[in-house]
C-alpha positions in Angstrom: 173.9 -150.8 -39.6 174.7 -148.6 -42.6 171.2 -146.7 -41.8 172.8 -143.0 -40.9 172.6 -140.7 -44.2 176.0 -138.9 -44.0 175.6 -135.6 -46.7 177.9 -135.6 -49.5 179.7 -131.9 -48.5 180.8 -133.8 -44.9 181.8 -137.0 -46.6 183.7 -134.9 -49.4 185.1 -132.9 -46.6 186.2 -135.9 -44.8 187.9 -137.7 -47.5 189.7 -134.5 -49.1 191.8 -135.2 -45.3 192.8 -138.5 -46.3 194.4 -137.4 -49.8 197.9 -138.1 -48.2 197.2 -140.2 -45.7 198.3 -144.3 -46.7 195.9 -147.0 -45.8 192.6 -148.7 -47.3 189.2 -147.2 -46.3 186.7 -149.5 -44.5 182.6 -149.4 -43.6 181.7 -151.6 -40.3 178.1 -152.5 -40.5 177.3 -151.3 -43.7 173.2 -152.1 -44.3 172.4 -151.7 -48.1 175.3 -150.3 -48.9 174.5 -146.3 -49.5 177.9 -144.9 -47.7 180.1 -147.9 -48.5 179.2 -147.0 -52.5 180.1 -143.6 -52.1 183.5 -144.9 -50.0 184.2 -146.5 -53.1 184.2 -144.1 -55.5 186.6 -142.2 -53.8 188.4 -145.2 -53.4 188.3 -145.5 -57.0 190.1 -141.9 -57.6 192.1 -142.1 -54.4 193.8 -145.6 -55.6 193.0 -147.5 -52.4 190.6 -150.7 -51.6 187.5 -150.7 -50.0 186.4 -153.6 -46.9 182.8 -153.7 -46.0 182.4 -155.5 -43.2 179.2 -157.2 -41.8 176.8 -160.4 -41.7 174.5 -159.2 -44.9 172.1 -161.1 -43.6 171.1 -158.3 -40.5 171.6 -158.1 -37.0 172.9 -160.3 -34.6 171.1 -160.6 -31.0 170.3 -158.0 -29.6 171.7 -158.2 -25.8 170.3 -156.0 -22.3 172.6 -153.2 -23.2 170.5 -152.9 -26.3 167.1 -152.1 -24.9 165.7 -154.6 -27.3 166.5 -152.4 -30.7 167.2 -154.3 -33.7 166.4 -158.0 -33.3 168.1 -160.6 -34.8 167.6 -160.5 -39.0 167.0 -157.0 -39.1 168.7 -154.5 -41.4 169.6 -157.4 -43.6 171.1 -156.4 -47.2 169.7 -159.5 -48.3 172.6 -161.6 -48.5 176.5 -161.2 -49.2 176.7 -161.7 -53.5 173.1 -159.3 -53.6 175.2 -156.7 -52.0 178.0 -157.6 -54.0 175.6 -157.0 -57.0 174.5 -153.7 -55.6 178.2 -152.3 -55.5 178.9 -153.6 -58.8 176.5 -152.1 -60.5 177.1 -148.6 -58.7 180.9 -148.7 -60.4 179.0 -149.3 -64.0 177.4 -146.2 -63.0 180.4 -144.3 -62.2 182.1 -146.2 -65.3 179.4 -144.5 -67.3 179.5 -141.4 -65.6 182.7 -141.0 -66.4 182.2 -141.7 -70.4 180.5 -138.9 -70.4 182.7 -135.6 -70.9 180.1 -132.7 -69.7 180.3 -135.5 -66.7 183.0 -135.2 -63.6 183.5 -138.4 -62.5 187.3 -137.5 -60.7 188.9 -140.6 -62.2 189.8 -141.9 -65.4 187.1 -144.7 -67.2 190.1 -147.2 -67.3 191.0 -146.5 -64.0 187.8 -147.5 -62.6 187.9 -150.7 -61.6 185.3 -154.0 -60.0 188.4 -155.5 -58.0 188.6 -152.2 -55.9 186.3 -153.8 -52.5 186.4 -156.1 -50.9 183.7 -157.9 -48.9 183.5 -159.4 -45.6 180.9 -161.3 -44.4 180.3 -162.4 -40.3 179.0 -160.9 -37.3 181.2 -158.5 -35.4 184.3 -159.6 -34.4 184.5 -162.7 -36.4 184.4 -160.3 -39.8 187.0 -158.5 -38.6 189.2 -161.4 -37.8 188.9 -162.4 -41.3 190.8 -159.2 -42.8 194.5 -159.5 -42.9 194.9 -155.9 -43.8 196.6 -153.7 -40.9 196.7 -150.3 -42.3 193.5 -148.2 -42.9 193.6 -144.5 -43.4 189.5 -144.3 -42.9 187.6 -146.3 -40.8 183.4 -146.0 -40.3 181.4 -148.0 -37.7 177.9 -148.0 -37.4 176.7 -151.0 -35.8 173.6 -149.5 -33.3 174.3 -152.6 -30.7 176.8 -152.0 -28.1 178.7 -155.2 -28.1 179.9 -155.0 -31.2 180.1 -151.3 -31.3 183.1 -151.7 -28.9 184.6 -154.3 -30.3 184.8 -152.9 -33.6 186.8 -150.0 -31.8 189.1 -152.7 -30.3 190.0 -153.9 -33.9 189.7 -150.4 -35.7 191.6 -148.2 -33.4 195.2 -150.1 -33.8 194.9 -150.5 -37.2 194.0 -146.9 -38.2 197.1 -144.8 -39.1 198.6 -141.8 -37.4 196.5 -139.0 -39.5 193.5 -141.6 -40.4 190.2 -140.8 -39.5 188.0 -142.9 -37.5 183.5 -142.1 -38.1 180.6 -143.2 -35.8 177.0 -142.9 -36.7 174.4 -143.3 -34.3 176.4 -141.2 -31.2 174.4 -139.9 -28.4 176.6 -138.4 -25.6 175.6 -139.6 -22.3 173.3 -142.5 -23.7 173.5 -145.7 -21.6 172.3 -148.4 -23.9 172.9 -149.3 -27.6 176.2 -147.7 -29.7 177.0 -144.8 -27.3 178.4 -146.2 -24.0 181.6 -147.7 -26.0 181.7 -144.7 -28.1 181.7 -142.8 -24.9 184.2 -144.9 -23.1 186.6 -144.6 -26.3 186.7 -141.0 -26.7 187.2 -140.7 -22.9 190.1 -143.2 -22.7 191.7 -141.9 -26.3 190.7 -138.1 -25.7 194.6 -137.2 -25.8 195.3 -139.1 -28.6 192.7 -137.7 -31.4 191.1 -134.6 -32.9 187.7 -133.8 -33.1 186.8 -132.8 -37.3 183.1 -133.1 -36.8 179.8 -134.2 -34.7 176.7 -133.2 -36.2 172.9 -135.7 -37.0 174.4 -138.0 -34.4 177.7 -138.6 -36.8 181.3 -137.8 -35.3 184.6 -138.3 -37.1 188.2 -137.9 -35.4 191.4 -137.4 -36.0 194.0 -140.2 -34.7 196.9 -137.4 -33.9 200.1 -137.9 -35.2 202.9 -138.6 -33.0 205.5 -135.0 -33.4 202.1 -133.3 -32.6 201.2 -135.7 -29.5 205.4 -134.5 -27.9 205.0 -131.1 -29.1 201.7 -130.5 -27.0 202.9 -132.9 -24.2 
């Protein structure tokens, strides 16, 4: 959950596609929190809001489609507020970054604010259920168990926008136990329907097509 390191030049790449694209940007299993504080400092100069979603206290069951990876309580953050901390403190870093004028920090020091995440705590779906939002422009899974791997795409994929973006860590084509299978099945199902931006270290992100480009190939 949150373990994948994804390099700044593909997340920067990634974002700078989402500059007019509406919608709040959201992590789905999001470990110790070193892509969802990254997701919210662009967040911070984007103007949008943040949702991390997971149980912060590790992972849930493993079940036979896991092969026995990641028993229960692993990956914990170590609870909900100490992750709450840890994002906290990362905007008093950009804050200060952004005092400093040799520094670019992409976003005015009073713009930079605490109230820009939001945080929701559960295992996969019940987090999810808890979000009222309905419109996210970016949308990151990485969730290593199968289970909730696909039913993270059953709640993400409705709710993304036409132009959002929609990452996966942890994707092995042709794998037949842990994150891949749903992954698999979902790209398979949807392949009409999205755009492939980039699959590299086992990370893919895609494109959910717009709708004029959808009749114009059709």
């Amino acid at each position: 959950m949150g373990t994948g390191f994804l390099p700044d030049g593909v997340l920067s790449g990634v974002m700078n596609e989402l500059i007019n694209v509406p919608g709040d940007f959201a992590e789905v299993g999001v470990f110790q929190g070193a892509l969802f504080k990254r997701i919210v400092a662009v967040a911070q100069v984007l103007h949008r809001k943040a949702h991390a979603f997971d149980s912060f206290v590790g992972m849930d069951e493993p079940t036979a489609m896991d092969a026995g990876k990641y028993p229960k309580g692993d990956l914990s953050s170590g609870g909900k507020e100490n992750f709450r901390r840890t994002i906290l403190n990362s905007i008093r870093q950009h804050r200060e970054v952004s005092l400093d004028a040799d520094q670019q920090a992409g976003v005015a020091t009073d713009a930079i604010h605490d109230d820009v995440f939001s945080l929701w705590d559960g295992y996969v779906p019940e987090c999810l259920e808890k979000c009222p939002v309905e419109n996210f422009a970016f949308i990151y899974i990485d969730l290593d168990h199968h289970d909730p791997t696909q039913q993270a795409i059953e709640w993400a994929w409705p709710r993304l926008v036409e132009g959002g973006l929609l990452g996966f860590d942890d994707y092995f084509p042709g794998r037949q136990k842990l994150a891949s299978p749903p992954i698999d099945a979902f790209l398979d199902r949807e392949h009409a329907n999205l755009k492939l931006l980039h699959f590299d270290n086992n990370q893919i992100f895609i494109r959910k097509q717009l709708e004029q480009f959808q009749q114009d190939v059709a």
